[in-house]
C-alpha positions as CSV (number, residue, x, y, z in Angstrom):
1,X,0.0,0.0,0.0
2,X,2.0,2.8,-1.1
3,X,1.9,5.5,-3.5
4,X,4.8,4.3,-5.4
5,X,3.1,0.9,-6.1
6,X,0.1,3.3,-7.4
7,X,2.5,5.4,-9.7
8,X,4.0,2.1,-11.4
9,X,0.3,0.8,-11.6
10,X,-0.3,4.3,-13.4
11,X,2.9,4.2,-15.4
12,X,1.4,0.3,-16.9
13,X,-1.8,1.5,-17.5
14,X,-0.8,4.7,-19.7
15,X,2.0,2.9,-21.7
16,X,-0.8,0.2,-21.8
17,X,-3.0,2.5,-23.7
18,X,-0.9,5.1,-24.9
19,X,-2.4,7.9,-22.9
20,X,-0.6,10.8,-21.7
21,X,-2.5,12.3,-18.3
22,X,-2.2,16.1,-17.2
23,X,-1.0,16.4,-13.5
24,X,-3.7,17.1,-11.7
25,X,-5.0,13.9,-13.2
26,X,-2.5,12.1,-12.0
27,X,-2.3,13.2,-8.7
28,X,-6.1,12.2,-8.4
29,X,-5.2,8.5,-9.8
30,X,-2.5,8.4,-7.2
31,X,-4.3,9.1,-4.1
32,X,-7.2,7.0,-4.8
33,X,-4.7,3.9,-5.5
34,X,-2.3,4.4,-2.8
35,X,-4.3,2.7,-0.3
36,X,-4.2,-0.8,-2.5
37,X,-2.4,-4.2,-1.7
38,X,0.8,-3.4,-5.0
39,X,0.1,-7.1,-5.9
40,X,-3.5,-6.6,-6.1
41,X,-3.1,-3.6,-7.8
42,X,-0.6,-5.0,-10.2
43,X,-3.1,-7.8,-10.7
44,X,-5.6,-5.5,-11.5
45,X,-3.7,-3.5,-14.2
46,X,-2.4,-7.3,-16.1
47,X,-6.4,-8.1,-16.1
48,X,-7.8,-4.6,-17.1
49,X,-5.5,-4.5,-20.0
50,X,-5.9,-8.3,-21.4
51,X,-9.9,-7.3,-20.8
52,X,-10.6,-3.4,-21.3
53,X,-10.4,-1.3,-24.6
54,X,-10.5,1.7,-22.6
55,X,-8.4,3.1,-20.5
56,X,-9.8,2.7,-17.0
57,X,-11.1,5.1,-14.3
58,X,-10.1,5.4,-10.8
59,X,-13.4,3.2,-9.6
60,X,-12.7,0.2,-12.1
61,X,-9.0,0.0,-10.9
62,X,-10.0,-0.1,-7.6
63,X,-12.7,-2.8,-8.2
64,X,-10.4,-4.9,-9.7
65,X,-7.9,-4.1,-6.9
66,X,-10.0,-5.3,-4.6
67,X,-11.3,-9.2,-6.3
68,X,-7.6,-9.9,-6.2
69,X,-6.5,-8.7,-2.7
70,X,-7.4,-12.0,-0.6
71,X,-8.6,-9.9,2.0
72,X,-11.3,-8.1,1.0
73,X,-14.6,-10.5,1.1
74,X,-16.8,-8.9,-1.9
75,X,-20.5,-10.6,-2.6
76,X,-20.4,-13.1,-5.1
77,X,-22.3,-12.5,-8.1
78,X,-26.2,-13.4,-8.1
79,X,-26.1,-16.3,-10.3
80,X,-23.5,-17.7,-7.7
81,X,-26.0,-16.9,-4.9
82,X,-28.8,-18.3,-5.7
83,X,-26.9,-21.8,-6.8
84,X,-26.5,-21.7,-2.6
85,X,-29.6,-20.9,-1.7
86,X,-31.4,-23.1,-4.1
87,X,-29.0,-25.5,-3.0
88,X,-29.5,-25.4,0.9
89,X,-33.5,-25.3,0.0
90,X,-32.9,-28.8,-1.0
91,X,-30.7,-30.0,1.7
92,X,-31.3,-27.9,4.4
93,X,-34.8,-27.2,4.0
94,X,-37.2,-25.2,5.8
95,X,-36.4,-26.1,9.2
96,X,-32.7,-25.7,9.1
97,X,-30.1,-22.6,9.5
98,X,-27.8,-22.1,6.5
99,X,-24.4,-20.7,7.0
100,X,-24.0,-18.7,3.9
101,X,-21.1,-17.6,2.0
102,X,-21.3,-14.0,2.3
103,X,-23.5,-12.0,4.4
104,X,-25.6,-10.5,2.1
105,X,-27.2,-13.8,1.1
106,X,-29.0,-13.6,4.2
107,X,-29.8,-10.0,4.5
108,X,-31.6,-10.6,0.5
109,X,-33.3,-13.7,2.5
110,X,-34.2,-11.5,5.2
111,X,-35.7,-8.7,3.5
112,X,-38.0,-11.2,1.6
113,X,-39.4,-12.4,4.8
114,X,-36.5,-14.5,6.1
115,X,-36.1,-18.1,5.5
116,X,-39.1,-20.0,6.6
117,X,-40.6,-17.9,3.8
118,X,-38.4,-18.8,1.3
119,X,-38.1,-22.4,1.6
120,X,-42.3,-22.2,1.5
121,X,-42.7,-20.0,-1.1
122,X,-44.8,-21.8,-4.3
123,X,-43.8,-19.4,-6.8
124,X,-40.2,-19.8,-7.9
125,X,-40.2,-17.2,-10.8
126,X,-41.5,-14.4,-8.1
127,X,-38.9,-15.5,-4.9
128,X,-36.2,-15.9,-7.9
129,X,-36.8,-11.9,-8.9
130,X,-37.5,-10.6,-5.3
131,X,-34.2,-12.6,-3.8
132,X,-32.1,-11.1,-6.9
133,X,-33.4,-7.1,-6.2
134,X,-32.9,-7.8,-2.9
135,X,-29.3,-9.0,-3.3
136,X,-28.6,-6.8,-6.0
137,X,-29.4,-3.8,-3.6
138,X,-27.3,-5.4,-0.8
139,X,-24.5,-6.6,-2.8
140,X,-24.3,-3.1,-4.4
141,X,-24.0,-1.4,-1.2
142,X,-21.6,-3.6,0.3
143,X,-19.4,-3.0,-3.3
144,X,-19.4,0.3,-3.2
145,X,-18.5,0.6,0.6
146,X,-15.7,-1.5,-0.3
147,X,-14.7,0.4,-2.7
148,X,-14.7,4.2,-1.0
149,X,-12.9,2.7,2.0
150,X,-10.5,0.1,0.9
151,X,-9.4,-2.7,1.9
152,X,-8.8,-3.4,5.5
153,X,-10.9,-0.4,6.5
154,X,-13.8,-0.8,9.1
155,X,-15.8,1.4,7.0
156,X,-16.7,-1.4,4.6
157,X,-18.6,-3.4,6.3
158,X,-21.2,-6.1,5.2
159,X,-24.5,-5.5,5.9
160,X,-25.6,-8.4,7.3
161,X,-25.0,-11.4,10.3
162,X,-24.5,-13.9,8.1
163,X,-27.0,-16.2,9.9
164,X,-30.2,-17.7,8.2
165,X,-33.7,-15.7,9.6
């Protein structure tokens, strides 16, 4: 975590794309990296160049920072959710308490009415769409707090217990 991990990370990125950034520019790209894991960071810049046509801004630098410093727990993606929760439906069942992945399974679970609810629900295409905007809005939240703080900070926090309702 250092600025001169961020300046190399900056260096990659405009020989990467052949961009040339005014000062104040880079000074802004600086401070918002400096608080990165370097491997992470270099990680990031090796996976935004092999995938991005554009050169990146601060925000999808840090994002990919932060999915390749182990220590920062982001929300898997929804499709990856509901594979567990349709999955402990079936062997856990109604009457059980999942451990879940990632917090914000269970908040989504709790703000459609909390387990019980979920494992009785009869309409699968409705539970499906109301577990996924729930997540969505949780996983969101928890992303972006990520992001702003950084990693090791207590100001991202998940949202949730963990815990099954």
């Amino acid at each position: 975590m250092s600025r001169d991990a961020a300046a190399q990370a900056l260096a990659i990125l405009t020989a990467a794309y052949r961009k040339e950034l005014p000062k104040p520019t880079i000074r802004v790209y600086l401070s918002a990296l400096a608080d990165l894991d370097p491997a992470a960071l270099a990680a990031a810049c090796d996976e935004i160049i092999k995938a991005s046509e554009w050169f990146p801004s601060v925000a999808e630098v840090r994002e990919a920072a932060l999915r390749h410093d182990p220590t920062v727990e982001l929300p898997p993606v929804w499709q990856a959710a509901y594979r567990e929760i349709v999955a402990a439906m079936s062997q856990i069942g109604r009457g059980g308490r999942p451990d879940w992945s990632h917090p914000a399974i269970a908040d989504a679970i709790r703000a459609v009415g909390g387990w019980y609810h979920v494992c009785e629900s009869t309409s699968a295409g409705v539970l499906e769409a109301l577990l996924r905007k729930a997540y969505e809005y949780t996983a969101s939240e928890i992303r972006r707090d990520r992001l702003v703080a950084g990693p090791g900070s207590s100001q991202g926090r998940a949202l949730g217990t963990g815990g099954a309702e």
